[in-house]
N, C-alpha and C positions, 0 to 999 in steps of 0.2 A: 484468431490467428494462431496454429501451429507452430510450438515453441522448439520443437526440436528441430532441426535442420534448417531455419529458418532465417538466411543469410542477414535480410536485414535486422532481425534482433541480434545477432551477431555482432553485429558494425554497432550496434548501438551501445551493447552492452560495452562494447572497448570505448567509444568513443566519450561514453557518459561516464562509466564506471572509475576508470582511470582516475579523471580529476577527481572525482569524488572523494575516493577511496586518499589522494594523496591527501586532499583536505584534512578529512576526517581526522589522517595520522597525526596531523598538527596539535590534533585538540586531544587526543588521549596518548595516556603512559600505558607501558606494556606492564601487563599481573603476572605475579607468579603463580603457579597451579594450585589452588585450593587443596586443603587436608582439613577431616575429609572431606572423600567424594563424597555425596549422596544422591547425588542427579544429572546425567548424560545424556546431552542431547546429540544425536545423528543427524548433518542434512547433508540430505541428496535429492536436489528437484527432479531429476532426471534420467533416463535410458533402465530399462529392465535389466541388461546383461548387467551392467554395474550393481545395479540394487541387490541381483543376487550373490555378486561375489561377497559382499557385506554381508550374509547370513556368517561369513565366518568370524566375522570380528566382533560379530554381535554375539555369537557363544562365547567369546575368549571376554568379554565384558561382563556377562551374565554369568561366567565362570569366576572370575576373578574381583566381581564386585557384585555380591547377591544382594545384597541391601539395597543397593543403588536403583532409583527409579531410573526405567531408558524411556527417550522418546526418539521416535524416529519421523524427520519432516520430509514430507515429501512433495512430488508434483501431483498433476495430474494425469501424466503418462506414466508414473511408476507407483503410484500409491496403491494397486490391487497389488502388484508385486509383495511393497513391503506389507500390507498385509494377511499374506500369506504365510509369512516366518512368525512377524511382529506382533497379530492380533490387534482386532480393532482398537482396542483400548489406547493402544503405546503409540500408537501414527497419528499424526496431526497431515491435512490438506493445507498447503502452500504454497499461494503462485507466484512466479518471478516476474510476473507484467504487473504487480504489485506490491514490491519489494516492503514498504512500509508499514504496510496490513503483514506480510508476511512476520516481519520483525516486531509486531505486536502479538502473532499468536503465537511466538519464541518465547518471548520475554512473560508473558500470561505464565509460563511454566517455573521460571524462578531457576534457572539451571547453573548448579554449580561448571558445567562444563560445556561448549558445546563444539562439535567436530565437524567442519566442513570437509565432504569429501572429493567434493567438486573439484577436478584439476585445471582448469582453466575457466570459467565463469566471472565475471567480477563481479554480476546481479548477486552472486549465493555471498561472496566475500562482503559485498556491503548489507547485506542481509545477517549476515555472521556479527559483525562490527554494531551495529543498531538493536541486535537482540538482548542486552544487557546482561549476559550470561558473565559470571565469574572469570569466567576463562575461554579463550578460545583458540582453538590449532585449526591449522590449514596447512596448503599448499602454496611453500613460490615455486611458480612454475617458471621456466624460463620463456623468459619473452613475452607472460603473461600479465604479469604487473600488475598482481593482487594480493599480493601478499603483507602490504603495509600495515594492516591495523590486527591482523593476529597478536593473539601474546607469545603464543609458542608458533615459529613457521620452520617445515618442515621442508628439505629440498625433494622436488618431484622428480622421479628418476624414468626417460624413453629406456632405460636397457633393460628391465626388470617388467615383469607384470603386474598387470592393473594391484591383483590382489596382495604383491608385497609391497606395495605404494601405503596401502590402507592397513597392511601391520605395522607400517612405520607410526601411522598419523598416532594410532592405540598405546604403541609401546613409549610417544610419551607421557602416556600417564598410568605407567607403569608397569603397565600387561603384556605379560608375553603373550603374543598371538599364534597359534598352535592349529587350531579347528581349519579343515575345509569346508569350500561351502556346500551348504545339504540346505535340502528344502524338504520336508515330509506335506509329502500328497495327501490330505483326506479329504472322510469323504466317500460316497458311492463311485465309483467309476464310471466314465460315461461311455456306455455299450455301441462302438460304432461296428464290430464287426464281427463277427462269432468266428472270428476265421481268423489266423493269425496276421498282422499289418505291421507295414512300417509308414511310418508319419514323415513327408517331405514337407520340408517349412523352406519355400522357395523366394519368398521375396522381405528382403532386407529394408529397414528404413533409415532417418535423416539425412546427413547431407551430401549429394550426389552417391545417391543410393544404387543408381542403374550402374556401376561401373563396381557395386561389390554383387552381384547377381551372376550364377551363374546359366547359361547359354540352355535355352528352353529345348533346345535338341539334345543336349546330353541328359537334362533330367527325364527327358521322354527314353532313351537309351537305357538309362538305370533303372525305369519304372519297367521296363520292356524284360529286362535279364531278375529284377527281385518278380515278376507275375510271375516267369517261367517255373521261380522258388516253390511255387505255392501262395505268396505272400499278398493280401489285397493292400494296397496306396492309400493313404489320407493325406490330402493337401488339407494343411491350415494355413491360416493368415487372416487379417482383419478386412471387414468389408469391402475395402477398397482393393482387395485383392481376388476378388471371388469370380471375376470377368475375366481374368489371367489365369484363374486353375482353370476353368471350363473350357479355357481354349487347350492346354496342352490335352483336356479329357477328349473334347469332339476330334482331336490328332491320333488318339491311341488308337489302336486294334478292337477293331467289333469285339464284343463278349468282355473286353477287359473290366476287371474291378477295382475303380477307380472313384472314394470319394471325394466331395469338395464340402467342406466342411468350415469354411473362411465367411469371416462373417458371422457365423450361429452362433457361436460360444465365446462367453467373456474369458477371459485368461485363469481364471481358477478352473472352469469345465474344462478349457483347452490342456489344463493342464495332467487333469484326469484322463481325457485322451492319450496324452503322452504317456502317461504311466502305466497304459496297457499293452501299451506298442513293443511288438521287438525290436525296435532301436528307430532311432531317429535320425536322419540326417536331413541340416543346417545349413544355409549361406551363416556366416559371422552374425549372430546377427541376439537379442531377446530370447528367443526362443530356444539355442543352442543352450545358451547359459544354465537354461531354468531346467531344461532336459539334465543336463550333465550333473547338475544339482542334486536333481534328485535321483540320481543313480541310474538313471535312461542309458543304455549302449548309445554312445551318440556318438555322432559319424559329423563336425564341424568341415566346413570351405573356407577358408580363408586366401583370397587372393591379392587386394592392395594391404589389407588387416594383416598387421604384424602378430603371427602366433605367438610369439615369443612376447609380447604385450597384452593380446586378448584373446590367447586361445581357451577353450572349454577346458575346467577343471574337475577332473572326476575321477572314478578309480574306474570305468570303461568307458574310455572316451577315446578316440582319433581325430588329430587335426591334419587335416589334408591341405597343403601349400601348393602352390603351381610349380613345375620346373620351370622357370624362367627367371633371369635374372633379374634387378630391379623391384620387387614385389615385396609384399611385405613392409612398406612403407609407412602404412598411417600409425601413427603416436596417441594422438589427442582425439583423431577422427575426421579434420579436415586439410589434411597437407598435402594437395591432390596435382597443386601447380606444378609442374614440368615434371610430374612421373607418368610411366605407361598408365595409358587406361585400358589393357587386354590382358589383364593380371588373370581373371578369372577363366578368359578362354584357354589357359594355361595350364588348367585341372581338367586330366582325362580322366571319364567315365570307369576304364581299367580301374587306377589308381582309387577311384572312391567307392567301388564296386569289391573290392577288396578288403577295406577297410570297415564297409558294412558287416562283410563276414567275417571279420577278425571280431569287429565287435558283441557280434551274436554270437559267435564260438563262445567269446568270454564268457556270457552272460549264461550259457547252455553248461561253460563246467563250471563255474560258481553254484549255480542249481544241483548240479550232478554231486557236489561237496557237501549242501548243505540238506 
């Protein structure tokens, strides 16, 4: 069973977690932060975009405490992510349909610290709580009601984005957080086109995913004005999206150059694709993040996705919002009750079609400087 989006784990995790977690609080006293550090543990079960904005707090720890062993835990949907920054070595696999295995292969490490970054989960909090680590920060989130058994808890902030949420959890133990996040691509490159491309990454995942998607006529319009460029297209996306690019392809214009590439490549090749690309545009979505990371011109949609909470971080990057009022909504990722669900038909072709070639300009006098 798919842990992301996956309403009834959801329901579960509140329903179960809660008393748990209140339990728990009963039986332990809150630590104060170890001196020294020697050993930090990161968990994050969950979602690529997130894993990647944590490359920056993981340099600003690795700057600020070179001695210190890191480990970063992960899931199963993000663990190729973390390592890609982390290296095999520092990543442990961790599943949340297992909390108590998980909290065994934590506590195996002996860690004087460990940092949940999860902002709403109570599986990761009572998995936090049970891992025997010296110390632990987290997040109270509001309304989330997991925040009891931390020693140090942290208020989670909707006005601010994800990544200054996660300077906070750092700076208390002491680090200033400074790095943006970067991911370095290596590695051979994976050769999809002798010709120059832009990579559309059109379908979004977890929960009520079709309502952050944008409208398969506009990305036929945008594929239609970047071919006229010169440019040939690469659709990526995971298997289950390979039936979806083929149809906007059998839609294009006879002779067009159009790959579908969904499906073939695990996320470190996919990512090599990305890195040859002249720029990329994203639904809100893993793939934006990880482009923007590693310095991809990337061209972000965000239409229920609050920018101002999750948009792409990078020094050539554009986030594209809808004109319409209402949007920009989601916080956490699930707060979908009584807002518009046509946020995305909101974003014209013009406006993203623009933004592509702001983004290439950039990237063409960057080159021309350097």
């Amino acid at each position: 069973m798919k842990e992301r989006g996956n309403t009834k784990l959801r329901r579960l995790d509140a329903l179960v977690g809660v008393p748990l977690l209140l339990a728990l609080r009963l039986l332990k006293r809150r630590r104060a932060l170890p001196h020294p550090i020697r050993s930090v543990g990161l968990l994050r079960t969950s979602c690529i975009g997130d894993t990647v904005l944590l490359t920056s707090v993981v340099a600003d720890l690795r700057s600020a405490l070179p001695q210190a062993k890191l480990r970063f835990f992960a899931g199963d949907t993000n663990i190729e992510t973390a390592r890609l920054f982390m290296g095999e070595s520092e990543v442990r696999r961790i599943r949340v349909t297992s909390p108590i295995a998980a909290a065994r292969t934590i506590r195996a490490e002996r860690l004087d610290v460990l940092v949940d970054f999860g902002p709403w989960p109570r599986v990761d909090a009572l998995i936090s709580a049970l891992s025997g680590s010296r110390c632990t920060i987290g997040f109270e989130t509001p309304r989330q009601f997991r925040h009891f058994c931390y020693d140090i808890a942290l208020q989670h902030s909707r006005e601010v984005h994800e990544l200054l949420n996660y300077r906070a959890l750092v700076a208390a133990l002491g680090v200033s957080s400074t790095h943006e996040p970067k991911i370095v691509i290596d590695g051979d490159p994976q050769l999809i086109s002798s010709s120059p491309y832009v990579v559309f990454h059109m379908w979004p995942g977890g929960y009520l995913s079709r309502l952050r998607e944008w409208p398969e006529d506009r990305w036929r319009s945008l594929a239609e004005q970047a071919l006229a460029e010169g440019f040939v297209i690469v659709l990526t996306g995971t298997k289950g999206d390979q039936a979806r690019n083929e149809a906007l392809i059998r839609k294009a214009p006879a002779g067009t150059v159009i790959r579908n590439v969904a499906g073939e490549l695990n996320l470190t090749d996919t990512a090599r694709v990305l890195a040859r690309s002249a720029a990329v545009v994203s639904v809100n979505t893993g793939i934006m993040h990880l482009a923007a990371a590693a310095g991809i011109p990337t061209v972000g949609l965000s239409g229920p996705t609050s920018v101002t909470r999750w948009g792409a971080v990078g020094r050539n990057v554009c986030n594209v919002a809808p004109d319409a009022a209402g949007c920009g909504f989601l916080n956490l990722g699930f707060e979908y009750r009584r807002h518009r669900t046509d946020c995305m038909a909101h974003i014209s072709v013009a406006s993203v079609w623009e933004a592509l070639q702001q983004v290439i300009r950039g990237a063409a006098a960057v080159k021309q400087r350097d």
